[in-house]
C-alpha positions as a Python dict, from the first residue, in 0.01 Angstrom:
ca = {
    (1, 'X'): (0, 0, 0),
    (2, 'X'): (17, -244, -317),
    (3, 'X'): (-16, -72, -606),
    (4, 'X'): (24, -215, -987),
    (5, 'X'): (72, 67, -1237),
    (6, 'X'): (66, 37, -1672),
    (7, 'X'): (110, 244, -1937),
    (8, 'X'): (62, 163, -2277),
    (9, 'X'): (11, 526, -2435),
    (10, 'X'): (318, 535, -2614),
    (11, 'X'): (535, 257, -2850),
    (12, 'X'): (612, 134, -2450),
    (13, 'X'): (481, -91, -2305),
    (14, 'X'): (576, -28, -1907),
    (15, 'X'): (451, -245, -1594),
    (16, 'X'): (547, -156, -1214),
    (17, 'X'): (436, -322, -905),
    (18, 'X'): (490, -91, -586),
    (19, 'X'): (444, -277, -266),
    (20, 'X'): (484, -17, 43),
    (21, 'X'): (719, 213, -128),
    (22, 'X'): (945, -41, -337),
    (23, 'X'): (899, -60, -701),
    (24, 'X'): (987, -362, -923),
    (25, 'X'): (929, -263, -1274),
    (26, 'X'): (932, -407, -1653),
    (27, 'X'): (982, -266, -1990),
    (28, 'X'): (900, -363, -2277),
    (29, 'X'): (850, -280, -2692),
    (30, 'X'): (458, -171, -2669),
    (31, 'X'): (257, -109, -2979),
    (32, 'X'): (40, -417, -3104),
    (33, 'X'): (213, -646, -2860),
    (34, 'X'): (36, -444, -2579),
    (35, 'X'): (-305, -599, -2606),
    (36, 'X'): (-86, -929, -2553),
    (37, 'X'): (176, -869, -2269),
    (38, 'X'): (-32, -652, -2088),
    (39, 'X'): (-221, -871, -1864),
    (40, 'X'): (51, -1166, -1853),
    (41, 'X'): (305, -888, -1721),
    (42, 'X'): (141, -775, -1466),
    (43, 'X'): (84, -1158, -1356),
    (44, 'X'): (463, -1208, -1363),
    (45, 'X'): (494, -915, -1168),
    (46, 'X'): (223, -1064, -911),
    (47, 'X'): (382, -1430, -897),
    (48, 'X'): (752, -1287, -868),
    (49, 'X'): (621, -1067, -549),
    (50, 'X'): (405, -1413, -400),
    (51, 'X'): (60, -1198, -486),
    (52, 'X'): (-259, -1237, -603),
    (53, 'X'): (-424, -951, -801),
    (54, 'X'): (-685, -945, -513),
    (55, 'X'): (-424, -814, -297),
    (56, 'X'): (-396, -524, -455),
    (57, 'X'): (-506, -197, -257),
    (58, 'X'): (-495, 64, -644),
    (59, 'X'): (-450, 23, -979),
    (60, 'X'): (-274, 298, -1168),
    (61, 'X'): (-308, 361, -1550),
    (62, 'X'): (-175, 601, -1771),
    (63, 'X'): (-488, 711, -1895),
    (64, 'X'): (-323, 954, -2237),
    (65, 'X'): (-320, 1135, -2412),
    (66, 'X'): (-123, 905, -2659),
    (67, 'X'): (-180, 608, -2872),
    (68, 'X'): (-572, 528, -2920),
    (69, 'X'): (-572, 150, -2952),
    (70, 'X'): (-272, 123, -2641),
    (71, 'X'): (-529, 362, -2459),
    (72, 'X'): (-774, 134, -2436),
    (73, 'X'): (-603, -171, -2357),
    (74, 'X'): (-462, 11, -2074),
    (75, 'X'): (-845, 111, -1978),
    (76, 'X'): (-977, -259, -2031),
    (77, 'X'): (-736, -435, -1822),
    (78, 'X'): (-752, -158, -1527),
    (79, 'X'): (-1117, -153, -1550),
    (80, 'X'): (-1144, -533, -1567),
    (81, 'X'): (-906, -549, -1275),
    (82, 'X'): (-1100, -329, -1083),
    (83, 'X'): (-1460, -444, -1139),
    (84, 'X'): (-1286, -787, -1070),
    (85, 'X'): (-1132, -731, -718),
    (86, 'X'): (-1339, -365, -625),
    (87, 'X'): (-1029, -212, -688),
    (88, 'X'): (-1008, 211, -696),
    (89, 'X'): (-833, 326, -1005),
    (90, 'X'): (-595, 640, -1009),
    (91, 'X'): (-595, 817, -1384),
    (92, 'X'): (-266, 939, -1453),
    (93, 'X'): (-199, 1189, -1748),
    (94, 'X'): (93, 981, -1953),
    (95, 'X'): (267, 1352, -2013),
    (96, 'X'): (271, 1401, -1624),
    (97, 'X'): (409, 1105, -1592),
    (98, 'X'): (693, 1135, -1852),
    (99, 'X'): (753, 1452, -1678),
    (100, 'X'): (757, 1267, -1328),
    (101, 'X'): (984, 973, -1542),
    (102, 'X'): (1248, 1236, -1640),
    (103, 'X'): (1210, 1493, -1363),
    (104, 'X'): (1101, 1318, -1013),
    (105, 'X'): (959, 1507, -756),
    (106, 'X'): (797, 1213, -581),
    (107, 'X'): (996, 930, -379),
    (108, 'X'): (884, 583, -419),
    (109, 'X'): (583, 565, -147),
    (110, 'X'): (422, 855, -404),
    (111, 'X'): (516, 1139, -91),
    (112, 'X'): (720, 1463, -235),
    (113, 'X'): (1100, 1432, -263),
    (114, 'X'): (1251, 1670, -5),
    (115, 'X'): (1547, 1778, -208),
    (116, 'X'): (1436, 1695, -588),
    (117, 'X'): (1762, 1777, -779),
    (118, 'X'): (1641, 1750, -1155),
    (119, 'X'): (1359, 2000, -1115),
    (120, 'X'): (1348, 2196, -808),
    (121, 'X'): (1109, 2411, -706),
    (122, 'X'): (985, 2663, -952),
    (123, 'X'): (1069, 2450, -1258),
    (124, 'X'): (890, 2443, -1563),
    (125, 'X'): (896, 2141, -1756),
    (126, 'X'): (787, 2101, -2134),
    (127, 'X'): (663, 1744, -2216),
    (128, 'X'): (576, 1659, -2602),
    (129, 'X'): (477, 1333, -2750),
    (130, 'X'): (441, 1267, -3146),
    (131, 'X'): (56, 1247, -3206),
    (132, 'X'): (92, 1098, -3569),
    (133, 'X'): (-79, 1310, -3843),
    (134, 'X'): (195, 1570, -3798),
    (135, 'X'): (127, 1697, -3452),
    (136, 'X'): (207, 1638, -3125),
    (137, 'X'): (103, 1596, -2755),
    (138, 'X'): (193, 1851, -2502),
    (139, 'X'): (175, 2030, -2206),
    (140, 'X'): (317, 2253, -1969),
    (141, 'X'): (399, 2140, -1557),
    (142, 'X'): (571, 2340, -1277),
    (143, 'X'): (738, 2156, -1003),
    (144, 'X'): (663, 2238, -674),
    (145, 'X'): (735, 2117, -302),
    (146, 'X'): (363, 1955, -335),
    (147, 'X'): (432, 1803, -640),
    (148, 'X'): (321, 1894, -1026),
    (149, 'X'): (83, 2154, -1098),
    (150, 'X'): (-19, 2231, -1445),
    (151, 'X'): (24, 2568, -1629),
    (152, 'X'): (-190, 2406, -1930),
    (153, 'X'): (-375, 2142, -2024),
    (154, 'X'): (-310, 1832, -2261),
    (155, 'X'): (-290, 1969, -2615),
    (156, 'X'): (-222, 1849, -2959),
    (157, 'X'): (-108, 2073, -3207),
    (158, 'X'): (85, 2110, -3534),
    (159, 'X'): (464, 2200, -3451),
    (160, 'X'): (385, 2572, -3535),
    (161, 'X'): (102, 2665, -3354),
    (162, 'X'): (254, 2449, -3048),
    (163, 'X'): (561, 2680, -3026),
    (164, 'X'): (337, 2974, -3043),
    (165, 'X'): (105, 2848, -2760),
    (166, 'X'): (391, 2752, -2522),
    (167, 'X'): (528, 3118, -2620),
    (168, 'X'): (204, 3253, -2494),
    (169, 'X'): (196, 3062, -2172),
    (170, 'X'): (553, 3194, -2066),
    (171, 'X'): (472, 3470, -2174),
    (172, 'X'): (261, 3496, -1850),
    (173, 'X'): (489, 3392, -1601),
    (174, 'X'): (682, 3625, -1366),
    (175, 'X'): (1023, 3684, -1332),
    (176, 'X'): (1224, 3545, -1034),
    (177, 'X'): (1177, 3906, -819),
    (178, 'X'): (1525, 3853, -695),
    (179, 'X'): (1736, 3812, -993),
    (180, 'X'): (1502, 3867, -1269),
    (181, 'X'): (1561, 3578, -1481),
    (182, 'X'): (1311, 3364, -1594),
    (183, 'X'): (1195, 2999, -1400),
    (184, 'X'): (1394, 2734, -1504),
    (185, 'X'): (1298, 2583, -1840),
    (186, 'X'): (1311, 2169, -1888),
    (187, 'X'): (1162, 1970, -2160),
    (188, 'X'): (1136, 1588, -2205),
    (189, 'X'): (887, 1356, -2392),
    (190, 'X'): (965, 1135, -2756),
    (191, 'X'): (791, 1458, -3027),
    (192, 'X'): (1175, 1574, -3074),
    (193, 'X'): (1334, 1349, -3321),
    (194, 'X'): (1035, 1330, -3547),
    (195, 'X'): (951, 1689, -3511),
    (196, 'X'): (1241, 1845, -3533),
    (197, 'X'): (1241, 1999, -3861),
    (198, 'X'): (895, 2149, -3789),
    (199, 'X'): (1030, 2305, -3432),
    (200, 'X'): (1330, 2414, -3582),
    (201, 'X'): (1178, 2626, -3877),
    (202, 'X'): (937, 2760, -3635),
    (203, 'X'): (1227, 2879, -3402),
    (204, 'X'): (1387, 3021, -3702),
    (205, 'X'): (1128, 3243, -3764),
    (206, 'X'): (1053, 3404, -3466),
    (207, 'X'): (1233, 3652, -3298),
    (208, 'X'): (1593, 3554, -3130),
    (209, 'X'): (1612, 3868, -2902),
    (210, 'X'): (1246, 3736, -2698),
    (211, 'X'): (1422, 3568, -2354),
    (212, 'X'): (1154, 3324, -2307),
    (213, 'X'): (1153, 3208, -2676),
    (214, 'X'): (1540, 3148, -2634),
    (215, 'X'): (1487, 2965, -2293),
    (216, 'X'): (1241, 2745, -2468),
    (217, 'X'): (1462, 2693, -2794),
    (218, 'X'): (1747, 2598, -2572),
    (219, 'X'): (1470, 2364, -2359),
    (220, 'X'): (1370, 2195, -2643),
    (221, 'X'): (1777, 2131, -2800),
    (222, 'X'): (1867, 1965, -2458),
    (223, 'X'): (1505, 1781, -2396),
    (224, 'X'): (1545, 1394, -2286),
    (225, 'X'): (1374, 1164, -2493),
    (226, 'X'): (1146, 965, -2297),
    (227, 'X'): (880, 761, -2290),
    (228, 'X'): (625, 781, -1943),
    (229, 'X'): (763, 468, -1666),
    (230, 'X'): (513, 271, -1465),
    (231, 'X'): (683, 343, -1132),
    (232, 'X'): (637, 729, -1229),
    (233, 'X'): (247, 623, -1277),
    (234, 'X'): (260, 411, -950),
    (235, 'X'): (452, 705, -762),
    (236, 'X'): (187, 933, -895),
    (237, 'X'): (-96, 715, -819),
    (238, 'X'): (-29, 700, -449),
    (239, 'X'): (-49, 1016, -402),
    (240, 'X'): (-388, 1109, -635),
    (241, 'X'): (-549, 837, -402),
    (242, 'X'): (-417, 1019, -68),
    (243, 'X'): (-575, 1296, -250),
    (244, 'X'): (-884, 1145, -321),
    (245, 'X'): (-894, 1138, -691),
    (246, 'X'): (-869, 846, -732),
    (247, 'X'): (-1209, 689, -921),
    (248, 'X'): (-1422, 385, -979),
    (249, 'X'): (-1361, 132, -1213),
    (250, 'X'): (-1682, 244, -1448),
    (251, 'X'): (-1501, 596, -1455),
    (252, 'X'): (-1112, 434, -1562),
    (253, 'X'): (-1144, 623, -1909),
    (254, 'X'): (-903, 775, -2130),
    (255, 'X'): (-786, 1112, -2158),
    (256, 'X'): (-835, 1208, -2521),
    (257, 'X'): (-750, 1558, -2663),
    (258, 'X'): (-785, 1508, -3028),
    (259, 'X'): (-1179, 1511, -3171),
    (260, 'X'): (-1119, 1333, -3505),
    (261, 'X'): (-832, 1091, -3601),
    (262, 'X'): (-948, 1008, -3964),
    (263, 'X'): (-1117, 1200, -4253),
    (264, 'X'): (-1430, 1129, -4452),
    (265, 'X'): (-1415, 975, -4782),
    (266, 'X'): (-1534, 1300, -4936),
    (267, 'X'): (-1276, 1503, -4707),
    (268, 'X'): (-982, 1285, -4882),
    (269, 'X'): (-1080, 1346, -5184),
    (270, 'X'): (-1079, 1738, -5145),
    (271, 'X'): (-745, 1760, -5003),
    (272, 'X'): (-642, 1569, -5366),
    (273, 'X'): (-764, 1782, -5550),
    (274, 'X'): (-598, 2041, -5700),
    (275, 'X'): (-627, 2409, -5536),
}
């Protein structure tokens, strides 16, 4: 299986070409260069291998949320690609991915790691991304020996209403029946640097003695910073098409969680004006 995988979503730019279970990938600064270096990456990858982009068998794109304007250049060129060379396209959720980046369940052929070390079994994993207009990205993924399954959807919320929604979705999980502790809490994505005074005065405020809001303070302290890799897309990719979900180039759309990115003119003016 030949697969070439991109993700734009975030201030990466990130390119991998997976050709029966071996990667080769490239990294680069994203952000207006995308538009650019997309397409003339993924050709380098092509040449370097000795292949054409017909010989492709799936195209996988990190589909968002993230970025708008690296969004859709990662939709045009996986929709051109595929209309070009009837190509399926597997849409992969860039916070999946960055969990799949940090955490890998999957080997390299997209089947599920036997003995994944970083997030075995049971695992929850917290991915954030900054969202610009003082919010963030997130969701909420379990590991499993099939792979990840979600415990909530994409998101975007302001730091404080985040903590309280990821409070509410622990709040529902059991307890190990054994021992009685809680799953094991990871967290990973790029919202922590410029969020971290928001988190931080939200942790402050709530209650210290609540386990899960302790797991998750401690989660978020120790989160990698990360930003989602291509061969993470390509590795989920594969296994999406085994699934059959993988879709048509006409359907290759983003994944968008946030309604309204900009304000009216008269909108502006009321938040100036004085209360």
């Amino acid at each position: 299986m030949r697969v070439l995988a991109l993700d734009t979503s975030t201030e990466a730019l990130s390119v991998s070409l997976c050709v029966d279970g071996v990667c080769h990938t490239r990294d680069e600064a994203g952000g207006p260069r995308a538009s650019q270096r997309l397409l003339p990456l993924c050709a380098e990858l092509l040449q370097h291998a000795g292949l054409r982009f017909a010989d492709l068998d799936l195209i996988g794109m990190g589909a968002g949320p993230g970025a708008f304007t690296g969004l859709r250049t990662a939709a045009a060129v996986a929709q051109g690609l595929a209309y070009a060379h009837a190509l399926p396209v597997a849409r992969i959720g860039t916070l999946q991915a960055q969990a799949e980046t940090a955490f890998a369940l999957l080997q390299a052929d997209g089947s599920v790691r036997p003995d994944p070390v970083a997030a075995e079994p049971g695992t929850v994993v917290l991915v954030a991304n900054d969202a610009r207009m003082g919010e963030l990205y997130w969701t909420l993924l379990r590991a499993s020996p099939e792979g990840w399954h979600s415990l909530h959807p994409p998101a975007v919320h302001a730091p404080e209403q985040a903590v309280l929604a990821w409070a509410e979705v622990l709040a529902d999980l059991p307890e190990h029946l054994d021992t009685g502790s809680l799953p094991r809490l990871l967290a990973c994505g790029n919202a922590w640097t410029e969020h971290d005074d928001g988190l931080s005065a939200v942790f402050a405020s709530l209650s210290p003695d609540n386990p899960r809001l302790s797991a998750l303070r401690r989660a978020v302290l120790r989160a990698v910073a990360c930003t989602p890799s291509a061969a993470a897309v390509a590795r989920l990719a594969l296994q999406h098409h085994a699934a059959g979900r993988s879709v048509p180039a006409a359907q290759a759309q983003p994944i968008y969680v946030r309604d309204k990115v900009a304000q009216t003119t008269a909108e502006r003016a009321l938040a100036r004006a004085p209360a």
